[in-house]
Structures are given as C-alpha cells and as structure tokens.
DRENVOVO-827301 format. One record per residue: x, y, z of N, C-alpha, C in turn; residue in three letters. Coordinates in nm, 2 decimals. Each point is the difference from the previous one (the first is absolute). Layout:
REM residues N
<pt n_X="X" n_Y="Y" n_Z="Z" ca_X="X" ca_Y="Y" ca_Z="Z" c_X="X" c_Y="Y" c_Z="Z" resn="ala"/>
...
REM end
This chain:
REM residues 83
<pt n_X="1.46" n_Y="-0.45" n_Z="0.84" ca_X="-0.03" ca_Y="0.14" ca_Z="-0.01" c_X="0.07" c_Y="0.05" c_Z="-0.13" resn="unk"/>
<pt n_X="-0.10" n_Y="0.09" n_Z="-0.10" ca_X="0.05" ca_Y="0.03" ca_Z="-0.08" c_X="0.11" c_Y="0.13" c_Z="0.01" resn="unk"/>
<pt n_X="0.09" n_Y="0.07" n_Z="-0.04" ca_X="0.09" ca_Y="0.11" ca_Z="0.05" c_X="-0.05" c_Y="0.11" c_Z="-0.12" resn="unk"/>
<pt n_X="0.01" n_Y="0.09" n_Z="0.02" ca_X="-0.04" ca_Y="0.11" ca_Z="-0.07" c_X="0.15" c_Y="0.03" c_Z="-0.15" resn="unk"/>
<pt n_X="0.09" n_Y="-0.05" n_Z="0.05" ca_X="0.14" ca_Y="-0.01" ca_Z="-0.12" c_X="-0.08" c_Y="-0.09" c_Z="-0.07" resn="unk"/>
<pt n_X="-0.06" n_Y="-0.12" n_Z="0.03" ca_X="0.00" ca_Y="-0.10" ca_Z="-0.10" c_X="-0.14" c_Y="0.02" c_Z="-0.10" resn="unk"/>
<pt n_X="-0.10" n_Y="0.10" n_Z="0.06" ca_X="-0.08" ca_Y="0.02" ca_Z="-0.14" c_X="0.06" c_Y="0.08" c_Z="-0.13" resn="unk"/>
<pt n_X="0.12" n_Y="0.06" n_Z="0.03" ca_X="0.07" ca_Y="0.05" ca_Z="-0.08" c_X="0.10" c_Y="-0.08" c_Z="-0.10" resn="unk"/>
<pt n_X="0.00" n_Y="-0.12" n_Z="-0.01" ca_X="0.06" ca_Y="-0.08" ca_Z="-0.03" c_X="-0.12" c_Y="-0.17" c_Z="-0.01" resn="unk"/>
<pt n_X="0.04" n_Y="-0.05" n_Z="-0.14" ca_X="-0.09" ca_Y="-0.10" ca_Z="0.00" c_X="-0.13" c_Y="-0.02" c_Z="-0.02" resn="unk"/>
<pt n_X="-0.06" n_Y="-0.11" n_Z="-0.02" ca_X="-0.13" ca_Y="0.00" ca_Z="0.03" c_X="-0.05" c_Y="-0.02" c_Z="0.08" resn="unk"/>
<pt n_X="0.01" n_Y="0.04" n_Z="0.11" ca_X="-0.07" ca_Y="-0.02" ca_Z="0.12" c_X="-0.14" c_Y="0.00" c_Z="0.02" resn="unk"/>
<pt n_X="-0.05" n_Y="0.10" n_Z="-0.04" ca_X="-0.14" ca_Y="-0.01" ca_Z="0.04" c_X="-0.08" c_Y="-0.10" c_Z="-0.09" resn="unk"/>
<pt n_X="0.08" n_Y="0.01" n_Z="-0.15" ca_X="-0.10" ca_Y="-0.14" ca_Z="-0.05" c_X="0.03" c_Y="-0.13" c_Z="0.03" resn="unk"/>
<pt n_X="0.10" n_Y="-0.02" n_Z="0.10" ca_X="0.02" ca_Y="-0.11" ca_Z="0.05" c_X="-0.12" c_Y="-0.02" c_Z="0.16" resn="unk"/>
<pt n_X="0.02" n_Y="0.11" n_Z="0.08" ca_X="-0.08" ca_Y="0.04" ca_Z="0.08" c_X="-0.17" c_Y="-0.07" c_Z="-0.04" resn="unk"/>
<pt n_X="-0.02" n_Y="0.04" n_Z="-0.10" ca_X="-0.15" ca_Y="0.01" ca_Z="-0.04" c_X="-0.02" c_Y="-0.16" c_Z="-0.02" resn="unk"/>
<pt n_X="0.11" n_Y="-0.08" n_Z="0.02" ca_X="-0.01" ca_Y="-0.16" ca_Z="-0.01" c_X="0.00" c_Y="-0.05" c_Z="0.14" resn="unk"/>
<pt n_X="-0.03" n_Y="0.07" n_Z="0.06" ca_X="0.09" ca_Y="-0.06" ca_Z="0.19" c_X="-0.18" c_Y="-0.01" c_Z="0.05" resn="unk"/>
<pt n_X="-0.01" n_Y="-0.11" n_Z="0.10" ca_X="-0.10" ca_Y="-0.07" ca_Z="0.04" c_X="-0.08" c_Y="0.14" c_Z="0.13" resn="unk"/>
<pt n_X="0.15" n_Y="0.10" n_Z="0.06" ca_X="-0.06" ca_Y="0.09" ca_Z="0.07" c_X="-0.11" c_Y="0.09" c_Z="-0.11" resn="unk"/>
<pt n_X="0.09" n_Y="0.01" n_Z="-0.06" ca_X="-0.07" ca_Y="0.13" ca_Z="-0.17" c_X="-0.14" c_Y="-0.05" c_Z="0.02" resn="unk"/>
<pt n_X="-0.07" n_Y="-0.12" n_Z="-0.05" ca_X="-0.13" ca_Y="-0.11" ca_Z="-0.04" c_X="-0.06" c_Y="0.06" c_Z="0.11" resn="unk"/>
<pt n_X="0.05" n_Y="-0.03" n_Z="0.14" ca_X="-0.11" ca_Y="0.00" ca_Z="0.11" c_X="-0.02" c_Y="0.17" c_Z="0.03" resn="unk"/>
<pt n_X="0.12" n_Y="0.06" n_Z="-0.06" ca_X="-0.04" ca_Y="0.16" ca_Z="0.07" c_X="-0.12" c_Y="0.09" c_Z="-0.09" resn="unk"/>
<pt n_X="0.02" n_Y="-0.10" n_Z="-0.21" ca_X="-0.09" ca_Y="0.02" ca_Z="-0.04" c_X="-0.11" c_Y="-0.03" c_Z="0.01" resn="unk"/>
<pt n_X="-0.02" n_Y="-0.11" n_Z="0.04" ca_X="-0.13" ca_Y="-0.05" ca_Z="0.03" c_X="-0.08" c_Y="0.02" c_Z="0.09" resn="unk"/>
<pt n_X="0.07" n_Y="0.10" n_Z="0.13" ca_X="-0.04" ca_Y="0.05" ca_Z="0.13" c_X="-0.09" c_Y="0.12" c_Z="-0.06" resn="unk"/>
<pt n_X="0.12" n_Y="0.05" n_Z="-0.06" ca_X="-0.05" ca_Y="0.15" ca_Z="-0.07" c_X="-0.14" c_Y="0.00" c_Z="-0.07" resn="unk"/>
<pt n_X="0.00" n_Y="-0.08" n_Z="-0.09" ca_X="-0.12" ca_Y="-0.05" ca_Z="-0.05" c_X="-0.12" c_Y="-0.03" c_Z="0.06" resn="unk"/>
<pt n_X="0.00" n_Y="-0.07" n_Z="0.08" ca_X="-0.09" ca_Y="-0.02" ca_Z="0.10" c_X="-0.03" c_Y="0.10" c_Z="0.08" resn="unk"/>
<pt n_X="0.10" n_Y="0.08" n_Z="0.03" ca_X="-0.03" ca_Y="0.10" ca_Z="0.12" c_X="-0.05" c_Y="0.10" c_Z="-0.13" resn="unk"/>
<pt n_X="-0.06" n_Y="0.04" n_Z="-0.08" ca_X="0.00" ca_Y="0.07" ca_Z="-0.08" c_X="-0.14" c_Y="-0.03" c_Z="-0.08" resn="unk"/>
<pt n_X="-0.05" n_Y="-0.14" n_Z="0.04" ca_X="-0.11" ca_Y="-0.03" ca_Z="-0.04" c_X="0.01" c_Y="-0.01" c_Z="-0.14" resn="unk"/>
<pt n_X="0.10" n_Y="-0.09" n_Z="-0.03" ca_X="0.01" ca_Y="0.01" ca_Z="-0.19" c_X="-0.05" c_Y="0.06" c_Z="-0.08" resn="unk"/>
<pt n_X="0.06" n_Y="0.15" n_Z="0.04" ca_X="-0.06" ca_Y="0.15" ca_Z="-0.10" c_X="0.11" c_Y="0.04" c_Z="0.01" resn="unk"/>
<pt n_X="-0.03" n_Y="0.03" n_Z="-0.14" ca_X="0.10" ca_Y="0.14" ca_Z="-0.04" c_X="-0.03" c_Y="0.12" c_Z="0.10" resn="unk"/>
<pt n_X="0.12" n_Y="0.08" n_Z="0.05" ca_X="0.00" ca_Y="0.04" ca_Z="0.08" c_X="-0.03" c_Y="0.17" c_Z="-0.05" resn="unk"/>
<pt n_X="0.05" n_Y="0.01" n_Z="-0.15" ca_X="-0.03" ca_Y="0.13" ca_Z="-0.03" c_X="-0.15" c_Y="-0.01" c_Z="-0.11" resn="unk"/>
<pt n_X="-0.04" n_Y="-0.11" n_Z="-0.10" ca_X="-0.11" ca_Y="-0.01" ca_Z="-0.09" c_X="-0.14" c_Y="-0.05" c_Z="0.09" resn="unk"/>
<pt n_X="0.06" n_Y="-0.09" n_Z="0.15" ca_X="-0.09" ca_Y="0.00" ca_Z="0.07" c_X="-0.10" c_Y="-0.18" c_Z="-0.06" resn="unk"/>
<pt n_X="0.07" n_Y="-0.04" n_Z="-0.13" ca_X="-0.08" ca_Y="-0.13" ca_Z="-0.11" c_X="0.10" c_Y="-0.08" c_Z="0.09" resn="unk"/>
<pt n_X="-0.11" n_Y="-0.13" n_Z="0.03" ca_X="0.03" ca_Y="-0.10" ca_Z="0.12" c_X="0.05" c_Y="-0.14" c_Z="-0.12" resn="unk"/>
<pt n_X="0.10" n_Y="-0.12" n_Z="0.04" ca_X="0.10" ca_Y="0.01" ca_Z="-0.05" c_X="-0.13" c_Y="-0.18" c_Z="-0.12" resn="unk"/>
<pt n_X="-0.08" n_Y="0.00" n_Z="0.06" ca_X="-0.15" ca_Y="-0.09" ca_Z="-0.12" c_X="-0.02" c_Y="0.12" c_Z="-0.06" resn="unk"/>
<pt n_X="0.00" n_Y="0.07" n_Z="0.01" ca_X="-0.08" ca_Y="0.13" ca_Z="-0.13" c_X="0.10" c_Y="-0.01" c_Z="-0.09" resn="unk"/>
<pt n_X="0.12" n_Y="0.01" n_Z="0.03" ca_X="0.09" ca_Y="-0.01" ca_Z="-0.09" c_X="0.04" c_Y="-0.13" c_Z="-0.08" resn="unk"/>
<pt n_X="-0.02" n_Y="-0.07" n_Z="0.09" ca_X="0.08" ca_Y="-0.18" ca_Z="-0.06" c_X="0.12" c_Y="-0.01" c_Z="-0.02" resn="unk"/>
<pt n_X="0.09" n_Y="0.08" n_Z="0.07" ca_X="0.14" ca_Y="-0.01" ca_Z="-0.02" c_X="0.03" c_Y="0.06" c_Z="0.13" resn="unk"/>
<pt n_X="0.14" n_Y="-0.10" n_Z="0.07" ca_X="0.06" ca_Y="0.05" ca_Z="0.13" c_X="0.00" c_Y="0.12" c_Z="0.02" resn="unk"/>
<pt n_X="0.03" n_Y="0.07" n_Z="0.09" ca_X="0.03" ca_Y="0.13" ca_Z="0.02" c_X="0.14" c_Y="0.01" c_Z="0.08" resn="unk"/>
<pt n_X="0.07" n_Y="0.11" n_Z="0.00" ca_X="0.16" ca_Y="-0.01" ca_Z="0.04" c_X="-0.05" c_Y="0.06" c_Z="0.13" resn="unk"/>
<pt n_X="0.13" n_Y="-0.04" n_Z="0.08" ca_X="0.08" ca_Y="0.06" ca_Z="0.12" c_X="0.13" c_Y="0.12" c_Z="-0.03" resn="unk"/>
<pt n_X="-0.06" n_Y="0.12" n_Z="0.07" ca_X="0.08" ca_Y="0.07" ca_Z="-0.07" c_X="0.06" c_Y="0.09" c_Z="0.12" resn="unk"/>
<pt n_X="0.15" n_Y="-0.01" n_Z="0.01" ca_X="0.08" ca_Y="0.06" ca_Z="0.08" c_X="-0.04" c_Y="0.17" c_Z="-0.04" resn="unk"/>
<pt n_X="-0.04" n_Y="0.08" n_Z="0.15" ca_X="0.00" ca_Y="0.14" ca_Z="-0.01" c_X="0.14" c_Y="0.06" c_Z="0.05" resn="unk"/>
<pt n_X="0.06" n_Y="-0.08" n_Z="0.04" ca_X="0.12" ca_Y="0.08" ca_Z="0.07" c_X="0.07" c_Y="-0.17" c_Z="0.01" resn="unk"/>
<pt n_X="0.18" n_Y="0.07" n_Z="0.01" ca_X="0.11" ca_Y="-0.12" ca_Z="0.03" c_X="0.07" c_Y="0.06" c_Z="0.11" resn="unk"/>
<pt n_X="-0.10" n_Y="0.03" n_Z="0.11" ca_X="0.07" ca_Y="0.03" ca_Z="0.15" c_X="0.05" c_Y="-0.13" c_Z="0.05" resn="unk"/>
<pt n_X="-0.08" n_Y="-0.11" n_Z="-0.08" ca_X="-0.01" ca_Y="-0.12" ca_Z="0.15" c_X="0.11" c_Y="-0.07" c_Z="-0.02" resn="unk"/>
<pt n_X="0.08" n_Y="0.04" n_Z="-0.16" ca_X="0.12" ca_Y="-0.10" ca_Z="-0.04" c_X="0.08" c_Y="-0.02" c_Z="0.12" resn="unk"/>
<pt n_X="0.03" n_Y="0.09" n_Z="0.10" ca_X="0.14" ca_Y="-0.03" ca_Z="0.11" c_X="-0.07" c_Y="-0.07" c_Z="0.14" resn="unk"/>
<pt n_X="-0.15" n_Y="-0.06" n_Z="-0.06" ca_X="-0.07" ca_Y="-0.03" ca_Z="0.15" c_X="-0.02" c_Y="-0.14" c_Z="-0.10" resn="unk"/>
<pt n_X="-0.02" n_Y="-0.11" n_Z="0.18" ca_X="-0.02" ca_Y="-0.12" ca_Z="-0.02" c_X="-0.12" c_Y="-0.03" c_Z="0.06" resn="unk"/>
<pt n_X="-0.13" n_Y="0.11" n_Z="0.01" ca_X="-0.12" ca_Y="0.04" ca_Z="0.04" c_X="-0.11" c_Y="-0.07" c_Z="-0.14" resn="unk"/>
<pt n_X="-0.06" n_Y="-0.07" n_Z="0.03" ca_X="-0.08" ca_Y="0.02" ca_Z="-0.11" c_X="-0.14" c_Y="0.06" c_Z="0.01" resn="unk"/>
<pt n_X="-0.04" n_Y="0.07" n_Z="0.09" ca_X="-0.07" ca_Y="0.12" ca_Z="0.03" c_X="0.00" c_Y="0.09" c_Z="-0.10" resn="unk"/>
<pt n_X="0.14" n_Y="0.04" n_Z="0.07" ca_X="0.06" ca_Y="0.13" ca_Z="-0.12" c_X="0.04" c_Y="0.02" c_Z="-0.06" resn="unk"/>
<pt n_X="-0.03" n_Y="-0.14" n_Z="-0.14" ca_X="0.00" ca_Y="-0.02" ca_Z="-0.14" c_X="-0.11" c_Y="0.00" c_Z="-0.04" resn="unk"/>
<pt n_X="-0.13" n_Y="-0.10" n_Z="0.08" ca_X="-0.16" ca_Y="-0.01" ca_Z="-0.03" c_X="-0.07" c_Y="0.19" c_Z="0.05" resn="unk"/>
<pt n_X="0.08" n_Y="0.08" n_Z="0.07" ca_X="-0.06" ca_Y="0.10" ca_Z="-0.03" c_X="0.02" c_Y="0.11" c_Z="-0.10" resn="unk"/>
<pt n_X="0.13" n_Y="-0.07" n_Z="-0.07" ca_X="-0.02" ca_Y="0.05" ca_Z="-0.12" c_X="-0.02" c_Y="-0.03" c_Z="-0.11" resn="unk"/>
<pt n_X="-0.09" n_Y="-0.05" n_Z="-0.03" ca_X="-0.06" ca_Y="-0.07" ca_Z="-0.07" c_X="-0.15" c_Y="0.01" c_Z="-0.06" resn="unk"/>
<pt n_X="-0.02" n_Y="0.05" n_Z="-0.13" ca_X="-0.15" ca_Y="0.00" ca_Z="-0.03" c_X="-0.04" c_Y="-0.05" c_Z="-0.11" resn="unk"/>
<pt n_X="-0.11" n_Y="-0.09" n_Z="-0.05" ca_X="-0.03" ca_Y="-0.07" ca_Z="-0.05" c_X="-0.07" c_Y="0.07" c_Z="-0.14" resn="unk"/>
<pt n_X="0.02" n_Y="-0.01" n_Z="-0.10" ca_X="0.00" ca_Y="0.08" ca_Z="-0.14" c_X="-0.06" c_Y="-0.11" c_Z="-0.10" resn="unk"/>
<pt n_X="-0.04" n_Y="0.09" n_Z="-0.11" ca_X="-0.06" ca_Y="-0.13" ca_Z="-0.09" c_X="0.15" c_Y="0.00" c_Z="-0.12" resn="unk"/>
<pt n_X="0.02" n_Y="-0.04" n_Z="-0.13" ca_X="0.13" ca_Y="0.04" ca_Z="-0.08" c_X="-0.02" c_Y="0.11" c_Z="-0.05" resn="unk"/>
<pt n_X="-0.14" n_Y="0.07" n_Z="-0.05" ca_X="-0.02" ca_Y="0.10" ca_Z="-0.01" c_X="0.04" c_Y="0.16" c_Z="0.07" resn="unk"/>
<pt n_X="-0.04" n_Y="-0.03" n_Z="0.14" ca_X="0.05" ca_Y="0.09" ca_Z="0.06" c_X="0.12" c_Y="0.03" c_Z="0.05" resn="unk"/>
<pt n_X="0.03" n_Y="-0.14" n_Z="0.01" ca_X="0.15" ca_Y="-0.04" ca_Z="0.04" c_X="0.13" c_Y="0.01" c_Z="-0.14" resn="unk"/>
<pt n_X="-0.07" n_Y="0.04" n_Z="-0.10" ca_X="0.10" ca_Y="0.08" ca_Z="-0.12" c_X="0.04" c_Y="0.12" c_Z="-0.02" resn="unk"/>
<pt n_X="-0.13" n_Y="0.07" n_Z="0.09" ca_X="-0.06" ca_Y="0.15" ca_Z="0.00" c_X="0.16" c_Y="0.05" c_Z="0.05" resn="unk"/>
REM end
C-alpha cells in the first residue's frame, strides 16, 4: 500500500507506473474503455500509437482495492492527456 506521506517524497509514482499491478489496471482500463480516447472519442488504430491510462483522482492510494483505483481511471490519447 502506497501511504499518502510517501507521494510527497521520492519517486514513487514513477516507480509505481513500472509495477505489474499498474500494466494490468492499465490494460483493464483500456479495454473497459474500448481503446478510445475517452475525451477526442479517436479509437487507439486511428491513431497508431498507445493511448494512456489516466488517474482521475488519488483516493485509492490508502486502499489495497483495485476496483477503486480501475475506477479511477480513464483512458486518453497523449493529446488529450497533455490538455
């Protein structure tokens, strides 16, 4: 479990974004999302490049749920996900 002190300190989340949970909670999202950009709506072959998993909220840091990390979570293209 991540602790909410420790995003305040360190790299944590870009360490996070290497952990085998991160891969499958992105790849859920993705799928559950139908590989579209969630705000341009361009499906992620129109583009030809991955599309991100994108944390909307860090409620789920003090939970060991992974529900309630996959529901926050929405799938963006880099474009939108710069915006």
């Amino acid at each position: 479990m991540i602790e909410w002190d420790d995003k305040l300190t360190g790299n944590w989340y870009e360490e996070y974004l290497q952990t085998e949970r991160w891969k499958r909670l992105s790849e859920q999202c993705k799928e559950r999302d139908g590989h579209m950009c969630q705000f341009c709506r361009k499906h992620e072959n129109q583009l030809g490049v991955p599309l991100n998993a994108h944390h909307t909220t860090y409620a789920w840091l003090n939970s060991e749920n992974e529900q309630s990390e996959l529901d926050s979570l929405i799938t963006l293209c880099k474009t939108c996900h710069e915006r």
